[in-house]
N, C-alpha and C positions, 0 to 999 in steps of 0.2 A: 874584432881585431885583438891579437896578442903580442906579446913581449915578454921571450922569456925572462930577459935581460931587466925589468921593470922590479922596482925595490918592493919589496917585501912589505903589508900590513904592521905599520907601527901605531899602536895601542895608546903611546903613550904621547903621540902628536894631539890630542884630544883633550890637553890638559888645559885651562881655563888661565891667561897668564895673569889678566889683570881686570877687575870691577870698577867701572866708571864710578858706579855710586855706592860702591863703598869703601873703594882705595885701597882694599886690599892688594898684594902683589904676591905674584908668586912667580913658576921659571917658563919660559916658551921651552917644547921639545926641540932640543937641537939638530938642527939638518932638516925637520920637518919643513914641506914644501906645500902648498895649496894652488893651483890654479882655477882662479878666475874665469869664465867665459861670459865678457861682455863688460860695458864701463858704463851704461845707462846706470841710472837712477838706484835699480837692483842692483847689480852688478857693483854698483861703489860701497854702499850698505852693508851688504853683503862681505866685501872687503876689509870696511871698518871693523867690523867684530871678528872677522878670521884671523885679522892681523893679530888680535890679543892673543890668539892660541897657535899658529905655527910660525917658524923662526922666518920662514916665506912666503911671500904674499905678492902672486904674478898674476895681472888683470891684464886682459888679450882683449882689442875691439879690431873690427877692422876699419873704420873712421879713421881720418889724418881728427889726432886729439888737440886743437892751440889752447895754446894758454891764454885766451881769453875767453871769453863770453859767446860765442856764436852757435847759430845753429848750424845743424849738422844732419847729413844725409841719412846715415840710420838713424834717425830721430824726428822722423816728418812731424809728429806730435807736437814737437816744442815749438812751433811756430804756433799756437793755441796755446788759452787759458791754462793757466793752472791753479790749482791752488794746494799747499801745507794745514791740513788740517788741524787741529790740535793734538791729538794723535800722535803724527807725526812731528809735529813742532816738540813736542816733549822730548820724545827719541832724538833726535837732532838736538839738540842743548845739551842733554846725555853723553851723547857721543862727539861730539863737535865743540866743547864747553868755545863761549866768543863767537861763534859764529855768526846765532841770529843778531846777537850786539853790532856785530859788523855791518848787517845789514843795513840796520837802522842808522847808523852811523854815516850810510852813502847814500842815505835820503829814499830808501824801501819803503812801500808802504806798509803801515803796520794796522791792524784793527785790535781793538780793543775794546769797543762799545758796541749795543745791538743799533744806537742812535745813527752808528758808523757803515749800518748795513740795511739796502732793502731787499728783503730775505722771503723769494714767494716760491716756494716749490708746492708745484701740482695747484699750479694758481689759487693757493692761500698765501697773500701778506702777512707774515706773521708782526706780532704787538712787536712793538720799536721801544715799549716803555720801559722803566724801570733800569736796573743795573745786574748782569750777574753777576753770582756770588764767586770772587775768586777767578775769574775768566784765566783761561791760557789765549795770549794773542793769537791771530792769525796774521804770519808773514806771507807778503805776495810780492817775490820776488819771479822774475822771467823765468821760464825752465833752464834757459842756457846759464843765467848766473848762476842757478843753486845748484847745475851740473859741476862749474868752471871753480866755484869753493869748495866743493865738496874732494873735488878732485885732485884740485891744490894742495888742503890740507892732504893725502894721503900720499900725494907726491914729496912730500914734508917727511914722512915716516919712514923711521929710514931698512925699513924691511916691509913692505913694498914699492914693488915698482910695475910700470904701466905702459904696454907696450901696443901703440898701436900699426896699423895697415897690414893687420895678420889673423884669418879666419879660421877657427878651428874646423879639421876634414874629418876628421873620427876619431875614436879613443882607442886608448890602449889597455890592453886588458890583461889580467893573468891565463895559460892556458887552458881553465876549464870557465873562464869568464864570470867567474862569481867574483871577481873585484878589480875596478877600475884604478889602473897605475898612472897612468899618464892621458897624455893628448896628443895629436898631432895637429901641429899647425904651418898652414902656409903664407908664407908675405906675398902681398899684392903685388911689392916693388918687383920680386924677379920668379914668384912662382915657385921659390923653393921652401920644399916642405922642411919641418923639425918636428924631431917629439920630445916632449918636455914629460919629464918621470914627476909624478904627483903623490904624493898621502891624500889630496881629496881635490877632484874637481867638480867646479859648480859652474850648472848651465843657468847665465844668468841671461840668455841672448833674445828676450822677449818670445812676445807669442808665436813668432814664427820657431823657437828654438828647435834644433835637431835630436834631442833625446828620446823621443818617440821614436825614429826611425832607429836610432842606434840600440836601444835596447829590443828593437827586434833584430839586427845585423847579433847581438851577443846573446839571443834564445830565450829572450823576455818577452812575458806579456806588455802590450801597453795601455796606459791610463784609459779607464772611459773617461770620456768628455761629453759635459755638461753645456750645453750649447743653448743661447735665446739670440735668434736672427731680428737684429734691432735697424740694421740699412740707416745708421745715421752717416749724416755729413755736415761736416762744420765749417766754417767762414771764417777766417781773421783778421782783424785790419789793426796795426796801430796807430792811434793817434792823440795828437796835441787837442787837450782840452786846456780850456783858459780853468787857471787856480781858482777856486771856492765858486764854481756853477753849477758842481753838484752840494752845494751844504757841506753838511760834515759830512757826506757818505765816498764810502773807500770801494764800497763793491756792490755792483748790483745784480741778483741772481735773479731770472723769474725762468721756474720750470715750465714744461711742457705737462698738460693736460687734457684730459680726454676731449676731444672735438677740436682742441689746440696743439699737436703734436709739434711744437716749434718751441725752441726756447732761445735767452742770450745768459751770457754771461760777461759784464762789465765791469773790468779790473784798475785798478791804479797799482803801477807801475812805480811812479816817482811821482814829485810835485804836480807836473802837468802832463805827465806820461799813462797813458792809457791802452788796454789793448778788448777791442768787443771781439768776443765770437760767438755768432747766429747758431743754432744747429736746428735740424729738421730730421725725424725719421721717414720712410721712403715713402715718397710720392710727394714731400713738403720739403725739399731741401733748399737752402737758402742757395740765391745765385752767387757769382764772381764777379759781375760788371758793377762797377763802384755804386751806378745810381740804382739799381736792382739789390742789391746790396742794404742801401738805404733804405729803401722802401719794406725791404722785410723785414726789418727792426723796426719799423711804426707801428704795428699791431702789438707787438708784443712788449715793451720796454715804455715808463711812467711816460707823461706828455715831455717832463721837464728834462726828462734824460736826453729823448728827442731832439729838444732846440739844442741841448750842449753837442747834439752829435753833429746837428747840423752846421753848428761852428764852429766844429770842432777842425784843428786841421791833419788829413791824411801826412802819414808819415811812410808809408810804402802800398803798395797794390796786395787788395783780397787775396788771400791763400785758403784753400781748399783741401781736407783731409777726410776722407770715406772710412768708416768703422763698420764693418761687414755684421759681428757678433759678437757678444761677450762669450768669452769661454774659459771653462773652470776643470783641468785634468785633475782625476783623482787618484793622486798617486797614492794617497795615504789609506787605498783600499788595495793595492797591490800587496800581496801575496807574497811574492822575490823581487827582490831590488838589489843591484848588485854595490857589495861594499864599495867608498870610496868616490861613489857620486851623488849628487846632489843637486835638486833643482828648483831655484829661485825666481821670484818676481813674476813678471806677466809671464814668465815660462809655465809658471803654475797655477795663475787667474787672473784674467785681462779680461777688466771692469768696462762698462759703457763710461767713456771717458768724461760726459756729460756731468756727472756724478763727484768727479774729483776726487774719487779714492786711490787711485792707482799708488801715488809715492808716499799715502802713508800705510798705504797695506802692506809695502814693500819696507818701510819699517814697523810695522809689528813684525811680518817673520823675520826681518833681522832679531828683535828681543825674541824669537823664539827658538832662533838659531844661539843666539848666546847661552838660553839655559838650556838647550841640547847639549851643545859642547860642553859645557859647566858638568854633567854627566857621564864625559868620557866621551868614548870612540865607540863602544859598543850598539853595535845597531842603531849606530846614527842618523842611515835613512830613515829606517821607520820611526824614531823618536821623534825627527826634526819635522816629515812630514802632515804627524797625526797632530804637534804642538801647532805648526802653522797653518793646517787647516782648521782648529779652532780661534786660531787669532784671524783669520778672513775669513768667518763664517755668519758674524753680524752683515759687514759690506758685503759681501754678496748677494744675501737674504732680502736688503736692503735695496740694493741696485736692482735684481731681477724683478720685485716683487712692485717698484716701481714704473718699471717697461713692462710689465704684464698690467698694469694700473689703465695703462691706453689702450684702447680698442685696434689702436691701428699695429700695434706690435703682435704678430703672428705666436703664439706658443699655448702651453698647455695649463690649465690656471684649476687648479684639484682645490677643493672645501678650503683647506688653508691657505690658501694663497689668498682669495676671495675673501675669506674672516683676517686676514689680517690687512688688506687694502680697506676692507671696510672699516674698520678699526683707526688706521692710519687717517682718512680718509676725516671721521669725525674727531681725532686729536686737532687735527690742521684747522680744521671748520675754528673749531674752541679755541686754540689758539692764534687764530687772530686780534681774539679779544682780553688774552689772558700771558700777561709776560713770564707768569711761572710755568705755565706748559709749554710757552715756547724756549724757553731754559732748560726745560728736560727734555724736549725735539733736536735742543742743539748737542745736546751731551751725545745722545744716541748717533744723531746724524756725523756726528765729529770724532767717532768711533771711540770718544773716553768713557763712558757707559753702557753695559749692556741692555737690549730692549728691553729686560725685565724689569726696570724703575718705571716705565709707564705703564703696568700693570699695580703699583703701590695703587690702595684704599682714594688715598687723598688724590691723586693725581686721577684716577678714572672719575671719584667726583666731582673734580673740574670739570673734567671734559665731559660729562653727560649734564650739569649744571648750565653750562657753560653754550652749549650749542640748544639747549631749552631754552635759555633766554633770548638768545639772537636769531632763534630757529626764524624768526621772519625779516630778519637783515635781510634788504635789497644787495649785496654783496656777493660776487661770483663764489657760488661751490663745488 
């Protein structure tokens, strides 16, 4: 699509206005404009940091947006688990300063302790003992509240604004399509289309997003994609657990493991507010009917978890969400990319949701979109793609390398892949018995570490120490 009429590449919209952490100030480009596509999770993030550098900042869902806390139809997800990893809890403080404060304030759960967690992925319990050093909490707020403040605050700002029941149809281009002007968008309410003239739009409209096809409509290659067919499905329920039935514990993780491909995840909400969700890859999926439901959390989740669920009381009926595959576009090996677009969030890798990386990977590429911009305008595609596929390239690594761990997930599993589940495989063993290797499990798994501190001297010999000594523990491996 073109326009001739669409405003001209301005260079100096790229300018960096203002640093959270270091307070610096400088000026927004005046007139500069940015369009948003999409007000999920990416999509706000995404927003927050653009707002620093153009004088406009216009976020398009097509959702009815309230001002409160609910879920929402493009967002079947947020009826499931989630969680802010530390990662992302850092970014968020950042950019949010008050925020999580608030949380905590309306009675959020907050974790703080490993005492406060029982933490089994690939069916190792990891050690509960000791204290980390310096922790960053984990907030576990509902997806709809950290959507509905996040949203707030930027409806707060007073250059942008956030328009929802209106879906973007195509872009608008210059006429030899090497740089994207604008958007066209339609409202739901009467079907009438508009095109909004942009210095930058960002597709932040999830895995489904349209940029694939539009950069073939404008003579581009598109991304290969990196695809592992994982056929999960998850189960939600929330409910009223009576206060202190589980101890101090705030969350209960136990992964799926080879010959067990089933897991839960068990959240506190508030005081006595709770929400489990079951998941199963294919051929193990958890049911819908409340007492089927029940029954598939008994194998998998402590005894004592069990009797609180069983007393627990239901607060609404099972919901159901099917995740087909994770998929990872790699733009940041394209070739031509045309000026003035840009694409964000699960647009650009959408994780097994299992895993709980999705909204803080979606803030690391925001801090990688900050120091793009921080750089200028120049070849901001490719700056900002090649920055953010190094800030998602731990979790990814991490998440696939975990779904290839089961026998029952379908894909291709080459030397490394193998050497480093085997690897993975005896850290977990060791650290069930050892609260400094599960200290540096959690750094890496919480994306504030890179894998390479479990390769330090000390730490491997823990973990080959460590699994010598317990090598005949009656304890599942």
């Amino acid at each position: 699509m073109s326009d001739d009429t669409a405003r001209p590449h301005l260079p100096e919209a790229y300018r960096l206005r203002s640093s959270s952490r270091s307070g610096e100030s400088a000026s927004r480009a005046p007139g500069s404009h940015c369009v948003v596509l999409g007000a999920s999770i990416g999509g706000l993030f995404a927003a927050r940091v653009l707002s620093d550098t153009f004088d406009r900042v216009t976020v398009i869902d097509r959702d009815v947006l309230t001002e409160t806390a609910e879920n929402r139809r493009g967002v079947p997800q947020g009826r499931h688990a989630h969680a802010i990893l530390p990662a992302g809890t850092k970014w968020l403080q950042e950019m949010f300063p008050g925020l999580l404060a608030e949380f905590e304030a309306e009675g959020v759960s907050v974790v703080r302790e490993p005492t406060e967690m029982h933490f089994a992925p690939g069916g190792h319990l990891l050690s509960q003992e000791g204290r980390y050093a310096d922790p960053i909490p984990t907030y576990q707020p509902s997806r709809p509240q950290l959507e509905d403040r996040v949203r707030s605050r930027l409806r707060a700002s007073p250059n942008v604004e956030i328009t929802d029941r209106c879906e973007a149809t195509g872009l608008i281009s210059s006429p030899d399509g090497r740089r994207v002007t604008g958007v066209r968008v339609a409202h739901r309410d009467d079907a009438a289309e508009q095109g909004f003239a942009a210095d930058l739009v960002v597709d932040a409209t999830g895995r489904g997003g349209r940029t694939t096809r539009w950069l073939a409509d404008l003579g581009y290659e598109q991304p290969r994609e990196d695809r592992i067919a994982v056929d999960i499905k998850y189960v939600s329920r929330n409910l009223r657990v009576a206060p202190g039935s589980l101890g101090r514990r705030k969350v209960v993780i136990v992964g799926a493991c080879p010959g067990r491909p089933t897991g839960a995840t068990f959240l506190q909400h508030g005081e006595d507010h709770w929400m489990l969700t079951l998941i199963g890859y294919g051929g193990h999926h958890p049911p819908v009917d409340p007492s089927g439901f029940l029954d598939f959390a008994k194998p998998i989740v402590p005894p004592d978890v069990f009797e609180a669920l069983c007393a627990a009381e239901p607060l609404d009926d099972p919901v159901a969400h099917r995740y087909p595959a994770s998929v990872r576009r790699r733009y940041e090996r394209l070739q031509r990319f045309p000026d003035g677009l840009l694409v964000f969030g699960d647009a650009i890798c959408s994780f097994n949701p299992v895993y709980g990386q999705g909204m803080s990977a979606a803030a690391l590429q925001a801090g990688a979109l900050q120091e793009a911009l921080a750089r200028g305008g120049d070849q901001l595609p490719r700056r900002f793609f090649k920055a953010a596929a190094r800030r998602i390239e731990v979790a990814w690594q991490m998440a696939v390398g975990s779904d290839l761990s089961l026998p029952e997930v379908a894909g291709p599993r080459p030397l490394p892949v193998r050497m480093t589940n085997a690897f993975f495989g005896c850290l977990l063993s060791a650290a069930e018995h050892d609260s400094a290797l599960t200290q540096e499990f959690v750094k890496v798994s919480s994306l504030l570490s890179p894998p390479t501190i479990l390769l330090h001297p000390v730490t491997v010999g823990r973990m080959v120490l460590g699994n010598l000594r317990h090598r005949g523990a009656p304890e599942a491996r």
